[in-house]
Every structure is written in structure tokens, then in C-alpha cells.
PDB file of N, CA, C and O in Angstrom:
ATOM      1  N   UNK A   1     -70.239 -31.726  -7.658  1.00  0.00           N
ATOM      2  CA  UNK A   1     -69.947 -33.079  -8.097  1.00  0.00           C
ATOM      3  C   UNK A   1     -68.452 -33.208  -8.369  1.00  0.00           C
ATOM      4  O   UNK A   1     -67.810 -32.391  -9.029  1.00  0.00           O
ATOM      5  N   UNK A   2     -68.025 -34.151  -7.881  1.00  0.00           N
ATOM      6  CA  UNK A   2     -66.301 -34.424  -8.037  1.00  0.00           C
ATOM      7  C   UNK A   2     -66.346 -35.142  -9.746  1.00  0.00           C
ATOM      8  O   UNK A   2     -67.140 -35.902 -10.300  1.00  0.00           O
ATOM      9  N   UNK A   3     -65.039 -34.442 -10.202  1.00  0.00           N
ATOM     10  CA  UNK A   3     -64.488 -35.340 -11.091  1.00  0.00           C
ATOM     11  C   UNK A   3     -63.618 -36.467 -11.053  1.00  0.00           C
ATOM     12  O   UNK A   3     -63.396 -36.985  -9.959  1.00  0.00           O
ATOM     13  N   UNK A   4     -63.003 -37.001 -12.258  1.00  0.00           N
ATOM     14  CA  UNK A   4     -62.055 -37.995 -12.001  1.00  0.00           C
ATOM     15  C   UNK A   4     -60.722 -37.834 -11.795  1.00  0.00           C
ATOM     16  O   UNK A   4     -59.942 -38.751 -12.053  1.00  0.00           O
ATOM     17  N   UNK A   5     -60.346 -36.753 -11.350  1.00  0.00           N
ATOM     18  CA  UNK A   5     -59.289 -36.117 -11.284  1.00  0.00           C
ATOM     19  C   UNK A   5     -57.938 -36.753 -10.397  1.00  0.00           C
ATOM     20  O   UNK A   5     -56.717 -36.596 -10.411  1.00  0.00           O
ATOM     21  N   UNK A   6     -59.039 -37.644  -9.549  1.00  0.00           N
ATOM     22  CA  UNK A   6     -58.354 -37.545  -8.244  1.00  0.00           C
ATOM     23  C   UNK A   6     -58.124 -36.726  -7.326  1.00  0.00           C
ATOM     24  O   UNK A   6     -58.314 -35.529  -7.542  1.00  0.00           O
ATOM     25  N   UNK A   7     -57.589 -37.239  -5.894  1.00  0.00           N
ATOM     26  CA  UNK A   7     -58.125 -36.308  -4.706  1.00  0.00           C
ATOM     27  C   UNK A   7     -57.256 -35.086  -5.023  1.00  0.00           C
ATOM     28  O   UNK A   7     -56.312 -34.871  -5.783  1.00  0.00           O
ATOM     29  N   UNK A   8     -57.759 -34.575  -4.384  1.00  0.00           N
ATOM     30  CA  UNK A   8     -57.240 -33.029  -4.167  1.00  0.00           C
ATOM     31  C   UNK A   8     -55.884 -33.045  -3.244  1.00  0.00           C
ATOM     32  O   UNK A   8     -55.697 -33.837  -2.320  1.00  0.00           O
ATOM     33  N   UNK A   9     -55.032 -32.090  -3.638  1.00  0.00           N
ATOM     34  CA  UNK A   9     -53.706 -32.416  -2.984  1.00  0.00           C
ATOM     35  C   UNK A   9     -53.020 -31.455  -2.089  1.00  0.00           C
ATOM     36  O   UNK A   9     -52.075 -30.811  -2.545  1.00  0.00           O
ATOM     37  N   UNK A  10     -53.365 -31.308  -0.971  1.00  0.00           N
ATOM     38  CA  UNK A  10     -53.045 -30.684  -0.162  1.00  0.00           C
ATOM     39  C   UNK A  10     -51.566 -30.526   0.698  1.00  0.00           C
ATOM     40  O   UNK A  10     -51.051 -31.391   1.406  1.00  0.00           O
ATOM     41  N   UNK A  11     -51.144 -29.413   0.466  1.00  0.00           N
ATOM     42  CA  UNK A  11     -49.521 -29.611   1.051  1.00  0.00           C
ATOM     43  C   UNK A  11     -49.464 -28.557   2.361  1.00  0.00           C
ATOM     44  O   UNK A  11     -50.396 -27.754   2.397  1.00  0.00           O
ATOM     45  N   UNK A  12     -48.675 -28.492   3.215  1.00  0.00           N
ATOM     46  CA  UNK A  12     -49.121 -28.067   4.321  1.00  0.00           C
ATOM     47  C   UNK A  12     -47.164 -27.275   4.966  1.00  0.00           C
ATOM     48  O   UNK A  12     -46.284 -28.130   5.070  1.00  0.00           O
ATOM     49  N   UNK A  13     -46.954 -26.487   5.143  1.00  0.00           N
ATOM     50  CA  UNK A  13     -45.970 -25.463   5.266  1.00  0.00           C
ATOM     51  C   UNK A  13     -45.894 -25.183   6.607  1.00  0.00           C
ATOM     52  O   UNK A  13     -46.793 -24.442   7.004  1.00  0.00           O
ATOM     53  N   UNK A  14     -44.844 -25.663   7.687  1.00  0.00           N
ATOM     54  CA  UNK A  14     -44.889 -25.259   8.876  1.00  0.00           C
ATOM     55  C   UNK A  14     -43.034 -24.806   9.040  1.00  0.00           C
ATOM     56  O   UNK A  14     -42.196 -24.633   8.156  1.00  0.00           O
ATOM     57  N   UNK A  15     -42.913 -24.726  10.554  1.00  0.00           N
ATOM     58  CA  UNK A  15     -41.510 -23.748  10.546  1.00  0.00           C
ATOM     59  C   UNK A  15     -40.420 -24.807  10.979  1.00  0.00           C
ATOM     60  O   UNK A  15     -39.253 -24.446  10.820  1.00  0.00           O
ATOM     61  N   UNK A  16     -40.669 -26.222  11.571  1.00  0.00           N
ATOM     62  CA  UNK A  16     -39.661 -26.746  12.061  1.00  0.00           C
ATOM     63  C   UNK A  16     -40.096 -28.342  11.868  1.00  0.00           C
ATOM     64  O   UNK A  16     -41.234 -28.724  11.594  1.00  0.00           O
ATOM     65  N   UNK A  17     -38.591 -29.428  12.135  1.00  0.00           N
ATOM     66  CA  UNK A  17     -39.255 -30.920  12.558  1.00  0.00           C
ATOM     67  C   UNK A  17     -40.416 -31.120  13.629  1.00  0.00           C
ATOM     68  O   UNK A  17     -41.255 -31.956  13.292  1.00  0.00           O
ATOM     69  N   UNK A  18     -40.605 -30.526  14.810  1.00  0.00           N
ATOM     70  CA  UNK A  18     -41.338 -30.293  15.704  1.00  0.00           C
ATOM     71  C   UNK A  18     -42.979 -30.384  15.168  1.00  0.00           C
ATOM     72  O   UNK A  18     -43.928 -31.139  15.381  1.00  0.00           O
ATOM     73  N   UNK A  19     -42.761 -29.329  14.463  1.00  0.00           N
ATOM     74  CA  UNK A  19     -43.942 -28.878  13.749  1.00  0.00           C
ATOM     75  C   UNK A  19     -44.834 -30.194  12.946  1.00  0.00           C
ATOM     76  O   UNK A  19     -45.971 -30.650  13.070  1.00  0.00           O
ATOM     77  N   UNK A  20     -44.036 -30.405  12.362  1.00  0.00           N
ATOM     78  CA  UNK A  20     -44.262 -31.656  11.172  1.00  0.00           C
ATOM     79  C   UNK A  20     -44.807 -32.925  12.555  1.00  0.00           C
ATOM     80  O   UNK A  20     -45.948 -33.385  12.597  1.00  0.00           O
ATOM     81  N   UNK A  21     -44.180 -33.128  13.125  1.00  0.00           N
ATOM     82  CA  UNK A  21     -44.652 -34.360  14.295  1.00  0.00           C
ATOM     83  C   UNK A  21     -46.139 -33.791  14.603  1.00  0.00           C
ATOM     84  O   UNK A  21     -47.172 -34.459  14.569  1.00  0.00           O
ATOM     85  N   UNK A  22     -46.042 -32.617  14.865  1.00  0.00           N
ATOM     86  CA  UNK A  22     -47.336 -32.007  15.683  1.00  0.00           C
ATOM     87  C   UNK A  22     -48.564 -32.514  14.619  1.00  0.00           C
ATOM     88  O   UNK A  22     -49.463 -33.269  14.991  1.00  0.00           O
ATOM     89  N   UNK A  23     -48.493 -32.153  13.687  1.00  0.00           N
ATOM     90  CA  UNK A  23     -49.081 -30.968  12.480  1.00  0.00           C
ATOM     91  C   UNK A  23     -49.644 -33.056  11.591  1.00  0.00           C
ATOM     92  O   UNK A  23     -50.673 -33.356  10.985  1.00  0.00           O
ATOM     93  N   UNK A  24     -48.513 -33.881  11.922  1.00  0.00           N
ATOM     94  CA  UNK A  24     -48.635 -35.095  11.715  1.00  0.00           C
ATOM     95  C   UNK A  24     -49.372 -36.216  12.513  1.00  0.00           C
ATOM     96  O   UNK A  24     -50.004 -37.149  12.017  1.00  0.00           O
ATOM     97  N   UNK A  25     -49.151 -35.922  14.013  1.00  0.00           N
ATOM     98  CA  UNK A  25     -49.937 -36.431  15.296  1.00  0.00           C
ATOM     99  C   UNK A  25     -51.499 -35.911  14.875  1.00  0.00           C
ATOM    100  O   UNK A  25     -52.363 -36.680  15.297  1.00  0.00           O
ATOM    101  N   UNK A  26     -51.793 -35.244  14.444  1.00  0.00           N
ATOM    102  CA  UNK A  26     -53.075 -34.297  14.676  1.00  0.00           C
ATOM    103  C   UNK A  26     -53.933 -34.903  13.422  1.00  0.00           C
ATOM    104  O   UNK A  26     -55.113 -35.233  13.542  1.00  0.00           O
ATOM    105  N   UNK A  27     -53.078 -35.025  12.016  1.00  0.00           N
ATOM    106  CA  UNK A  27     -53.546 -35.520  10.996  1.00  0.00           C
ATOM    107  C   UNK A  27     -54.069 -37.131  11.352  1.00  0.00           C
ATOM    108  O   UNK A  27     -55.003 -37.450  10.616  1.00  0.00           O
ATOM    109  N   UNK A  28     -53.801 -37.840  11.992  1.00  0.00           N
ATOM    110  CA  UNK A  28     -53.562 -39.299  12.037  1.00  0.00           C
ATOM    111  C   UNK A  28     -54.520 -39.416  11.322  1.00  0.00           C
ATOM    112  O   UNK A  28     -54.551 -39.334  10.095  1.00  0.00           O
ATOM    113  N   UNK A  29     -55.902 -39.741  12.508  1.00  0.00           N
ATOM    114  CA  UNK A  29     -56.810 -40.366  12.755  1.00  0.00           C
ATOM    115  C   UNK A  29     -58.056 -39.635  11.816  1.00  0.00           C
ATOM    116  O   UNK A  29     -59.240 -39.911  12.010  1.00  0.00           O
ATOM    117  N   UNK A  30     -57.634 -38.741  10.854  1.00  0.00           N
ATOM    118  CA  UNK A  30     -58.758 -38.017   9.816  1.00  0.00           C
ATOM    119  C   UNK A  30     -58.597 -38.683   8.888  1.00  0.00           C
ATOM    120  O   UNK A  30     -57.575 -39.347   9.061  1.00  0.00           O
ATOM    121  N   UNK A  31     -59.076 -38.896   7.916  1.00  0.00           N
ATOM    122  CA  UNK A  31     -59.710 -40.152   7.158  1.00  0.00           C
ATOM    123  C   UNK A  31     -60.174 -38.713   5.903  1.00  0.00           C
ATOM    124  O   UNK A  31     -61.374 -38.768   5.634  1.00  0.00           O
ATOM    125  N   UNK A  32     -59.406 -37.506   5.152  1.00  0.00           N
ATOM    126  CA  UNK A  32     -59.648 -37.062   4.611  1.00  0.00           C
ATOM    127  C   UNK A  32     -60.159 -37.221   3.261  1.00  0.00           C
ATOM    128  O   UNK A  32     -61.103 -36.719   2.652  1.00  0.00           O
ATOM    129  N   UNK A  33     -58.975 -38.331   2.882  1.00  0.00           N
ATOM    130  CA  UNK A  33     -59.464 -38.648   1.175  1.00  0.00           C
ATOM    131  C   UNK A  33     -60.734 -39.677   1.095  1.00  0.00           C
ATOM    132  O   UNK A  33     -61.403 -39.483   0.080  1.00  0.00           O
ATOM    133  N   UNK A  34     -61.203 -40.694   1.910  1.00  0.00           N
ATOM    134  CA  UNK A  34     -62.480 -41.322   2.014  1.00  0.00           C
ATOM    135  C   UNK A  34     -63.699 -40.734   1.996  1.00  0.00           C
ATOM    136  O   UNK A  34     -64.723 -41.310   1.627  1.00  0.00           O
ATOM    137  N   UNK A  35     -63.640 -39.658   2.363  1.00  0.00           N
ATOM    138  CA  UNK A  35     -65.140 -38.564   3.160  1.00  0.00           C
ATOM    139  C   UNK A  35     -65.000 -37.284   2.049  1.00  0.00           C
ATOM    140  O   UNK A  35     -66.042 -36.921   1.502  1.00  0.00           O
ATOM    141  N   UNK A  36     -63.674 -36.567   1.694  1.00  0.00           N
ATOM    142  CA  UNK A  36     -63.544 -35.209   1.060  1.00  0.00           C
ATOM    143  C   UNK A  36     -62.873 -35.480  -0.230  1.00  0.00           C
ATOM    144  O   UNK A  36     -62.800 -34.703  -1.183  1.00  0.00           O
ATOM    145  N   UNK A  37     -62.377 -36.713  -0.142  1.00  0.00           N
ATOM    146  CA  UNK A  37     -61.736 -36.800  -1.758  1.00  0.00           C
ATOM    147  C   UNK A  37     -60.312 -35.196  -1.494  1.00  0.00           C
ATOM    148  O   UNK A  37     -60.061 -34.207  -2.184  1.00  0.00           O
ATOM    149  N   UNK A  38     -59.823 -35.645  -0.362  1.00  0.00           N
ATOM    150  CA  UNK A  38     -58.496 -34.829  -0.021  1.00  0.00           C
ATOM    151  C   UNK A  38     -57.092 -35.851   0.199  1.00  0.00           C
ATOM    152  O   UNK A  38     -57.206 -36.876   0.872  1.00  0.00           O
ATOM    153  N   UNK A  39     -56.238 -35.604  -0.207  1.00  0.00           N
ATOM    154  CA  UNK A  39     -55.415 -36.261   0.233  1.00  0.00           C
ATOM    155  C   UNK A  39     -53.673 -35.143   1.182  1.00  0.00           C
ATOM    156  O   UNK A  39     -53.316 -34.200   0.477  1.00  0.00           O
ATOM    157  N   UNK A  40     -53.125 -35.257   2.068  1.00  0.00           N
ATOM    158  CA  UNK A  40     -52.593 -34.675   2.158  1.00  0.00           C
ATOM    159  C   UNK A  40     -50.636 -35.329   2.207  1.00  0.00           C
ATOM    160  O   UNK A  40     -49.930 -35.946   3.004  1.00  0.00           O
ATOM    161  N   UNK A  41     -50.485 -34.715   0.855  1.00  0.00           N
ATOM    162  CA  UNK A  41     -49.132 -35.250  -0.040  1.00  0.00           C
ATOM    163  C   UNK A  41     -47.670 -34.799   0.688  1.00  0.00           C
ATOM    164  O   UNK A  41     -46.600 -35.302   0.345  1.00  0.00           O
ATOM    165  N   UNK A  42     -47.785 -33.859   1.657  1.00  0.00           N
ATOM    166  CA  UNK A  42     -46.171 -33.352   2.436  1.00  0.00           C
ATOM    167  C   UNK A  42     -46.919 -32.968   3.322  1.00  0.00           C
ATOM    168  O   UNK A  42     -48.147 -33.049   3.287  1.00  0.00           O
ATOM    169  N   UNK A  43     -46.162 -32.446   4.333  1.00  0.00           N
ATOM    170  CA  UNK A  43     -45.722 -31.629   5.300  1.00  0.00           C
ATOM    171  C   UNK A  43     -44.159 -30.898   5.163  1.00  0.00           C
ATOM    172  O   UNK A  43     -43.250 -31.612   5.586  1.00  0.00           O
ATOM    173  N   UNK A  44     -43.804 -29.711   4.681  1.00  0.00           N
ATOM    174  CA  UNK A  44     -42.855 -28.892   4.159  1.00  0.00           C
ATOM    175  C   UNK A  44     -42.504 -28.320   5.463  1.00  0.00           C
ATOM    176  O   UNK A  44     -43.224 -27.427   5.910  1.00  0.00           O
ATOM    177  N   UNK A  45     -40.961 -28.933   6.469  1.00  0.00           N
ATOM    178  CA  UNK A  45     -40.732 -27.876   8.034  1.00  0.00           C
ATOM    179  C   UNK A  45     -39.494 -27.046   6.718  1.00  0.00           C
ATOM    180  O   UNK A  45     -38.623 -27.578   6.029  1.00  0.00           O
ATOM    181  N   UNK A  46     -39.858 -25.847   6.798  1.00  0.00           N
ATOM    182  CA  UNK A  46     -38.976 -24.856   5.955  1.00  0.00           C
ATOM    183  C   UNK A  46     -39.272 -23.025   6.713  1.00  0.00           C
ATOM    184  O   UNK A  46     -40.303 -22.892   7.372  1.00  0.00           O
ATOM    185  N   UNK A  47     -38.670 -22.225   6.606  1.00  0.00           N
ATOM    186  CA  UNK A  47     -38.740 -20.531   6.907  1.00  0.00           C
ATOM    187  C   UNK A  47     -38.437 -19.911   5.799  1.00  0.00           C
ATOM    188  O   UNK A  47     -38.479 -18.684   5.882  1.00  0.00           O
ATOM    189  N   UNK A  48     -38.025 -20.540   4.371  1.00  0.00           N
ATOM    190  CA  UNK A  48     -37.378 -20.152   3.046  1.00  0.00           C
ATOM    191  C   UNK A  48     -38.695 -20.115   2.385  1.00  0.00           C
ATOM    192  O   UNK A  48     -39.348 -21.112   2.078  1.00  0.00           O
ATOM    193  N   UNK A  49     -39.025 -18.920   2.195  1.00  0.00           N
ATOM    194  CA  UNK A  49     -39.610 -18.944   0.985  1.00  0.00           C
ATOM    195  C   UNK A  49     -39.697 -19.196  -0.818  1.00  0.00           C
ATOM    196  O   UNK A  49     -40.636 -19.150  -1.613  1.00  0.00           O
ATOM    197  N   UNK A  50     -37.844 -19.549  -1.001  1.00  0.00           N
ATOM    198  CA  UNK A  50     -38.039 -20.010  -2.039  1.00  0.00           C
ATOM    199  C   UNK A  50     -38.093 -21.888  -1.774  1.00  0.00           C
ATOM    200  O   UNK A  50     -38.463 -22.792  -2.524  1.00  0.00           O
ATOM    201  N   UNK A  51     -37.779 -21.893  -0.973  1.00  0.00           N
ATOM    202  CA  UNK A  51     -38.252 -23.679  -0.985  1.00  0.00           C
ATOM    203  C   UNK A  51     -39.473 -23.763  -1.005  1.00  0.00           C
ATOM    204  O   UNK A  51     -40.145 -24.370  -1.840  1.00  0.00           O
ATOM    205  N   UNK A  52     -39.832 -23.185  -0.123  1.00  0.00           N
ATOM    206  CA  UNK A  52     -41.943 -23.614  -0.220  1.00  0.00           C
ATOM    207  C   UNK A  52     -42.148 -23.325  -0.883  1.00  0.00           C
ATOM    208  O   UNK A  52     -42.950 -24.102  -1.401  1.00  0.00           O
ATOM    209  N   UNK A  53     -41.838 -21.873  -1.932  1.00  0.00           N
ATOM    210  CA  UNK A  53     -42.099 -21.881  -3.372  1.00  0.00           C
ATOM    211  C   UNK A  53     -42.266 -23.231  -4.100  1.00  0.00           C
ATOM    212  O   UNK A  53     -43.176 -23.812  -4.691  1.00  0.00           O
ATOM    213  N   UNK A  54     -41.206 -23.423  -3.847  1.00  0.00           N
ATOM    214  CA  UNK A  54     -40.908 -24.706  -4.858  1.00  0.00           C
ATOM    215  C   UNK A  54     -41.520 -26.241  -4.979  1.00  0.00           C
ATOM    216  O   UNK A  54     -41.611 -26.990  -5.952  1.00  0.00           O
ATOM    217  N   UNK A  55     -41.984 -26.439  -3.291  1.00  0.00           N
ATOM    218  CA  UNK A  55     -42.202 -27.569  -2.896  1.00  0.00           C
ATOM    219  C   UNK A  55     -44.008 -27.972  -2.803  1.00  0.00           C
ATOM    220  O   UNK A  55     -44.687 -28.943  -2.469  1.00  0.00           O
ATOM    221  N   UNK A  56     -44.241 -26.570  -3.321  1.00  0.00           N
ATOM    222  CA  UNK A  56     -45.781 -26.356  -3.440  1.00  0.00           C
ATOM    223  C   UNK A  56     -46.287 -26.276  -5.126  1.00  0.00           C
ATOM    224  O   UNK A  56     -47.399 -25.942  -5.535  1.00  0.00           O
ATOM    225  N   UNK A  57     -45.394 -26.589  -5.729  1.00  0.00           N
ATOM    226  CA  UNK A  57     -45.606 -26.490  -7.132  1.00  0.00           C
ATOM    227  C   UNK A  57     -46.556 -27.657  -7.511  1.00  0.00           C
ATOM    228  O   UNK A  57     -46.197 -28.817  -7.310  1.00  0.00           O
ATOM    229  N   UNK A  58     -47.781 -27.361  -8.064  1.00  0.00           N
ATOM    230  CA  UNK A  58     -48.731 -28.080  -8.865  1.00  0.00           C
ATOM    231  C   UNK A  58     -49.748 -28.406  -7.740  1.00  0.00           C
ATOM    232  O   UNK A  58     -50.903 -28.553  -8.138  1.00  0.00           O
ATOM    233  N   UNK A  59     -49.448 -28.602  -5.886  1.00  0.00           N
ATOM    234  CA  UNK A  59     -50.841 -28.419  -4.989  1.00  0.00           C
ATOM    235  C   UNK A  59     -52.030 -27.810  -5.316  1.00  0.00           C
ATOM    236  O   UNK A  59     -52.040 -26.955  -6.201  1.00  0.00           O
ATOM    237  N   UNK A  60     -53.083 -28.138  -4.706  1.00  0.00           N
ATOM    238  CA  UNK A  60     -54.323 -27.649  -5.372  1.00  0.00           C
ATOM    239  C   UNK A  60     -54.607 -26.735  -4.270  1.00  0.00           C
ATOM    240  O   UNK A  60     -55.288 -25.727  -4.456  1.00  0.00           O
ATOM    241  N   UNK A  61     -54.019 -27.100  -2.900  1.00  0.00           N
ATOM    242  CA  UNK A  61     -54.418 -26.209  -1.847  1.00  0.00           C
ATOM    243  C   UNK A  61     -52.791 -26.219  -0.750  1.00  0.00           C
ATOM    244  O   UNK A  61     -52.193 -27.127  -0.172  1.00  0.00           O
ATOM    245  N   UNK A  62     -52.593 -24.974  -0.858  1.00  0.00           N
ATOM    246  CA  UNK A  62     -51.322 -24.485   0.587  1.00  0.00           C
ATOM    247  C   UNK A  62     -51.850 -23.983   1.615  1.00  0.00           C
ATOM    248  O   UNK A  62     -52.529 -22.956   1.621  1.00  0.00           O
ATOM    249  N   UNK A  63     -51.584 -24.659   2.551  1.00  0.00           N
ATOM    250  CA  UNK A  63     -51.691 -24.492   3.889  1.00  0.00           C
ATOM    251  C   UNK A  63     -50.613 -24.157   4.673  1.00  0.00           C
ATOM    252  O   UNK A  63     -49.579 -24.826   4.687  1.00  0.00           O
ATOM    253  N   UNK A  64     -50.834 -22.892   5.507  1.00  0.00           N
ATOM    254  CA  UNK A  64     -49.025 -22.576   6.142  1.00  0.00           C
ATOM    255  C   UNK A  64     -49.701 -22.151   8.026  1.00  0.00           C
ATOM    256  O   UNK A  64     -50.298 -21.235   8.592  1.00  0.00           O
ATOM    257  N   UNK A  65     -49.191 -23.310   8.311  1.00  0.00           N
ATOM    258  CA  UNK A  65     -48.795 -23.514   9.636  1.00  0.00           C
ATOM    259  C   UNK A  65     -48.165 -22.667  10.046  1.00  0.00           C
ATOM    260  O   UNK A  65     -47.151 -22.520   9.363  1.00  0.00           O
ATOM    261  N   UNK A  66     -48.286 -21.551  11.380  1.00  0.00           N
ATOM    262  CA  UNK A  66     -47.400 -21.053  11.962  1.00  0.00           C
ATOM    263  C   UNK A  66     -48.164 -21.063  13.476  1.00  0.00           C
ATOM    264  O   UNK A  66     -47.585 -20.612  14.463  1.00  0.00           O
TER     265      UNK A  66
END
């Protein structure tokens, strides 16, 4: 059973701009937060691990694209 929390916040870690188009084209047409109570809050194009450190702070779920 979901709470009132609001959706779940999914951030997503890939290696380039490229990536992010792809990784963004692919997301369109999913309808996550209606059906899963997901929402997906970035797309992070980074190879630094202290940025994605950083840029993933408080997500409920990281996802890393490679």
C-alpha cells in the first residue's frame, strides 16, 4: 500500500548529452507516476563520481546508465 509521501523519485546517471536525449527519447511515452506512483526528477550526463554523488542526494532510487 502506498503512502502519502509522494511519488518516488527516481534519478538516472548516464555518461554524456547523447545519453540524456537517448535515455529521454525512451522515457517519453511511459506514464510512470500515474500507474507506479514514480516520478523521474533528472537525468545526470556526468563520469565524476563526486557530482553524481552529489546530484543523487535524497533520490529514493539511482539508476546508472552505461
Amino acid at each position: 500500500m502506498l503512502d502519502n509521501r509522494g511519488p518516488i523519485d527516481v534519478r538516472i546517471i548516464v555518461e554524456g548529452a547523447s545519453d540524456v536525449e537517448s535515455v529521454s527519447k525512451a522515457l517519453q511515452d511511459v506514464s510512470l507516476g500515474s500507474e507506479y506512483h514514480i516520478t523521474i526528477s533528472s537525468i545526470i550526463p556526468t563520469t565524476s563520481l563526486e557530482i553524481a554523488k552529489r546530484a543523487v542526494e535524497g533520490a529514493d532510487i539511482v539508476l546508472i546508465a552505461t
